[in-house]
C-alpha positions in Angstrom: 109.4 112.1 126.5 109.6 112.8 123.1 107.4 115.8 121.2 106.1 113.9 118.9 103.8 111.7 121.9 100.2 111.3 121.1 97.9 112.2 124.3 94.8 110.8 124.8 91.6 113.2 125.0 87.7 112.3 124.4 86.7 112.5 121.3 85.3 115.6 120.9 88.0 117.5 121.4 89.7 115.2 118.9 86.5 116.5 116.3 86.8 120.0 117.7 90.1 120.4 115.5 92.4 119.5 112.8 95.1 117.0 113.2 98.3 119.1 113.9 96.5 121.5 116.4 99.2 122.0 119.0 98.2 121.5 123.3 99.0 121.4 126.7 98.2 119.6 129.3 98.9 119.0 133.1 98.9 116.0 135.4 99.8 113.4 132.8 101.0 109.5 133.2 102.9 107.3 130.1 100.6 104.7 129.2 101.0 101.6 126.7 99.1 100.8 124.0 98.6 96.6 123.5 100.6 96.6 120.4 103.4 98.4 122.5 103.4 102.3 121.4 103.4 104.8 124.8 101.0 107.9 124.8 100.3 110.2 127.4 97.0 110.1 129.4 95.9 113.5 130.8 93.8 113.4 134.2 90.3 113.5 133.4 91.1 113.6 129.9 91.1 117.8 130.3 93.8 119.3 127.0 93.7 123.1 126.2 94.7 124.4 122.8 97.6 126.7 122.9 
């Protein structure tokens, strides 16, 4: 997958910190998006900050 991938989280860990904020994750699949872009969906939405 490429680096650049978004991954899905709630949203307050997307309010918790600045865009650019580097994670990781485990247990992930490749989702689409309707208008046909792919992210990655963590299970149970769970992202740490490295």
């Amino acid at each position: 997958m490429p680096t650049k991938i978004v991954i899905e989280c709630s949203a307050a860990e997307r309010k918790a910190y600045s865009i650019g904020t580097k994670f990781k994750t485990e247990n992930v699949r490749v989702c689409k998006k309707p208008d046909g872009r792919n992210y990655l969906r963590a299970k149970d939405q769970t992202i740490y900050k490295i």
